[in-house]
Each structure stands twice: as C-alpha cells, then as structure tokens.
N, C-alpha and C positions, 0 to 999 in steps of 0.2 A: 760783360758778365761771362761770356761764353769764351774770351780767349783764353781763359787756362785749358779749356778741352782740347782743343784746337793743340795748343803747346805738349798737352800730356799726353796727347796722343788717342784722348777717348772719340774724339770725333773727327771727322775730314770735312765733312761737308753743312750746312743749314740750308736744307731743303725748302723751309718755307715756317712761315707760323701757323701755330696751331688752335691756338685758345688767351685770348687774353679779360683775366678774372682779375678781379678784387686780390685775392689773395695771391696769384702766380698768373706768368706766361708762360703757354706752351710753346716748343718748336719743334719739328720733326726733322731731324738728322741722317745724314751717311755716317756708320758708324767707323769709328779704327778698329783696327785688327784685336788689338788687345780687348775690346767688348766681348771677342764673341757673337755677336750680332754684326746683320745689314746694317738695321736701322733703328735708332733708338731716338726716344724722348727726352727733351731735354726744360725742365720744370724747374724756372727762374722765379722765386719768389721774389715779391716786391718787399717793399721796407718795413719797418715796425706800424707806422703810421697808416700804411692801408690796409692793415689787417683787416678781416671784414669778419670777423665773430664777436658777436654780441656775448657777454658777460664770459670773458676769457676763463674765470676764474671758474667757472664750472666743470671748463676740462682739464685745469690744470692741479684741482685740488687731488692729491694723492703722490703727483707726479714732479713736485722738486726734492724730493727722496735723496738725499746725498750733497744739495746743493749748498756752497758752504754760507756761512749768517751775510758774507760781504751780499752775495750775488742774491740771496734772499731779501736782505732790505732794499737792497738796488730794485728790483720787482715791484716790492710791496709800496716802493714813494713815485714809481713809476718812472723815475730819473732816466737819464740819457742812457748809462753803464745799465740800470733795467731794463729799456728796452730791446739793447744789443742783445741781453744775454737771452729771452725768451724770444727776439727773432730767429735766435741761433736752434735755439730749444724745439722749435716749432720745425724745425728743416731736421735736426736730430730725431724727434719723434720719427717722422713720419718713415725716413730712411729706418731703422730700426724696428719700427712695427713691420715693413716691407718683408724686411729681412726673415723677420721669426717666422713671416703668415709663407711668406715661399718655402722658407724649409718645410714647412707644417704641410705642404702640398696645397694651401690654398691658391683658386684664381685671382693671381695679382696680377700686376707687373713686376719682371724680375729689377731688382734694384743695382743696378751696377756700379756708381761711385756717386759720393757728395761730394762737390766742390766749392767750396763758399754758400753761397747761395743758391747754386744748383745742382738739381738733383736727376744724375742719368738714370733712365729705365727702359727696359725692353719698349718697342713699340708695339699698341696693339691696333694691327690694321698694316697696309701695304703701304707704295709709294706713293699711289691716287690716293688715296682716301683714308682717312680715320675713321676707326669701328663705331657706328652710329650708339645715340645714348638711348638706355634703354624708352626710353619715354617715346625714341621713334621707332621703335621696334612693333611690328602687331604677329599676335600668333590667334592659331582659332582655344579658344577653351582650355581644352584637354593639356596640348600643348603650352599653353600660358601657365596653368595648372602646373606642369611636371619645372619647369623653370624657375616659379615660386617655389615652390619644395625646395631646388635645388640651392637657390638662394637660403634660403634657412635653413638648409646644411654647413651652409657657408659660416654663417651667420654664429652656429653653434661651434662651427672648428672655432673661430677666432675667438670666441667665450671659451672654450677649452685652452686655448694658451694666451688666456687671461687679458683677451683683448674686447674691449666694445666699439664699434668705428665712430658711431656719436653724432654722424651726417649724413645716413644711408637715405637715397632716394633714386629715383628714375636717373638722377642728372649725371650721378655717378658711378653706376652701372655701365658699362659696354657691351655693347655685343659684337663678339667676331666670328663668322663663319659658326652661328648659332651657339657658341661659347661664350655664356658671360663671364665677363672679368672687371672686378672690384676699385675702383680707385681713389684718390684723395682720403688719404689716414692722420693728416698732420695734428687732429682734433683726435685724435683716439684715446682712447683710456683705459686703465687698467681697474677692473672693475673692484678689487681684492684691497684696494685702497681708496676709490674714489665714491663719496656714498651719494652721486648722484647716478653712477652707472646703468643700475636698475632700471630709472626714470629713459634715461638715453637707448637705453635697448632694449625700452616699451617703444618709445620715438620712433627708431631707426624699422622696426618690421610694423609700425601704423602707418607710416612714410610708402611704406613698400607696397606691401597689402593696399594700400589706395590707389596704388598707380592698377596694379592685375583687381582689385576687384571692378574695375572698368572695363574688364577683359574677358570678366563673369566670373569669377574664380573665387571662390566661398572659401574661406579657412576662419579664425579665429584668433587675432594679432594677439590679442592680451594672454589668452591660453598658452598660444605658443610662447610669449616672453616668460611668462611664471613657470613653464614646464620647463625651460632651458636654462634658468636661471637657478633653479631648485635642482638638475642635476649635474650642475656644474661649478655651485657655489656653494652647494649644503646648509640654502641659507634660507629660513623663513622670513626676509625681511619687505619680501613682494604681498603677504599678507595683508591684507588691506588697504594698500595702496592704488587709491584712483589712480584711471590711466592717464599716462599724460604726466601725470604730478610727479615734481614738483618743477620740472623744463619746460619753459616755453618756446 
C-alpha cells in the first residue's frame, strides 16, 4: 500500500505503526522533501467490507451530488463496482473536508496527498510519541473549561464552511503541546443537504461535553447546538427536536 510514496517521492522512511482501526491503519513516517514536513502520517484505509459505520447511509445522504445513475445504482444494490466506488468516496471525503477545514485556519492535520488508499498528513506529535487522545489528557476546571470553549469554536468554523464532523469524541481529539487538533473527517457532512446534520451536531458536542463535564465543566450541549445551527443555517428546523433524535 505504501510503495507508491516511497516511488513518488512523499515519503523515505516507515518509522513504525501507529493505530490499527476498524476503518484505517496508521503509520508514522520520515517524510520526502517535496512534503515540506519531517514527519508525516500515513492513514491506510482498509477495504469496503471492514468499514465499521453503522447505517452508512446517514452520512451519505446529501453527498452523492453529481454522482452519475451508473455509480449511483452500483451503491444502492451494493454490488462489487458499488462498493469500490464509496470506498473511494470515503478516502475523497475526508482528504477534501481536510483541505477546506486547513485553509479555513481550522486545527486539523495539514493534508498533503491521496494515493489510492492512502492518505498523507502532517504528523501531530514528535518521533517518540503521538499526541496523546483527548480522553487522556486532564486539566484542573478553569482550564478544561477554556479548551471546551475552544473546541466549540472549532466546531462552529467547520459549520460556517458548511461542514458537521458526525464522530466528534474524546478519541478523536489530540492534544499537542496543549493544542488540540481534530481528526478522522471521513464521516463528515455537509449540513446544507443532509437532513440528519442537526441531529449529528447535537451528537458530536453531547459526545464532547460528557468527556469535560467529568472535568466539572457546566455548559449546555443542546443550547450550544441550536445557537450555532440557527446562526449558521438560518434555519428553524432544531425547533422541537429532542436531543439525540433521530441518530443513534
């Protein structure tokens, strides 16, 4: 999987591995010259068949936008030619959400090239070690406090350029040298077409909000979703809608 870097020139070295998921392995690289970077991540998606999200079709509804009737029925009977084409879809998202959230000055990972199946990005962390995941992180209150805020800063850029991430939790949070940074987007959605968005970016900051309010940290997850969603959507469609509903 990794000798076309190797060949192109994006990487020199495989330093080791780094995370092996359901959906992707990670590995942590020396990087080539043409990155830009030391060291960079290199995020090997596995096949169609180990995909590990439950009811795909929640995050996909909004987002075959252009896709032509062939590759559309291919999808919908789930055929062999369907599943290539949204394994591919799933590696195209996530480099292209990357993309827009870095220009936007969000904290991502910078995204440096797709190769098949995988996908380079900046590393976050040194050559000892990867940025621990939020969930092992501890701050006192105050601190934990101004972190959550920040994160729902965050949270609101990527709703301003019309992104909802759809999996935000502890696990995918990093922290480096006290800078969180965001990761795994391959699930993300475009809230502007997908009319489960709302529900996912009530999810994504009740997800969050559970890990800091462990931490003592008091805010108001549902508040925050309908106040970001109403001045970013122009949309009363969070009006009566229990939290939670209708994602499980």
């Amino acid at each position: 999987m990794l000798e076309p870097l190797f060949d192109d020139g994006w990487i020199e070295e495989v330093i080791r591995p780094v995370k092996s998921g359901k959906e992707a392995s990670v590995y942590l690289c020396r990087a080539g010259a043409r990155t830009g970077e030391e060291l960079v991540a290199a995020k090997v998606y596995r096949s169609p068949e180990n995909r590990g999200f439950k009811n795909a079709a929640v995050y996909w509804e909004g987002g075959t936008r252009g896709w032509n009737a062939h590759d559309l029925r291919a999808t919908k009977k789930r055929s062999g030619w369907g599943k290539t084409v949204l394994f591919g879809a799933w590696i195209l998202r996530e480099n292209e959400t990357l993309e827009a959230l870095h220009r936007a000055g969000a904290n991502v990972p910078r995204p440096i090239a797709q190769v098949g199946s995988v996908l380079l990005m900046s590393w976050v962390g040194d050559e000892e070690e990867a940025a621990p995941q939020l969930r092992q992180v501890r701050w006192d209150r105050a601190r934990a406090g101004r972190i959550f805020d920040f994160l729902v800063g965050q949270v609101e850029l990527w709703l301003a350029n019309d992104i909802v991430h759809a999996d935000l939790s502890e696990y995918n949070v990093l922290v480096w040298r006290g800078r969180p940074v965001v990761i795994d987007f391959p699930q993300a959605v475009d809230p502007r077409f997908n009319r489960n968005a709302y529900s996912l970016l009530q999810r994504d900051l009740a997800n969050l909000y559970r890990h800091f309010e462990r931490l003592g940290v008091r805010r108001d997850p549902r508040a925050l979703s309908a106040a970001l969603w109403e001045r970013w959507l122009h949309s009363d469609a969070w009006l009566g809608m229990p939290e939670g509903a209708p994602v499980e």
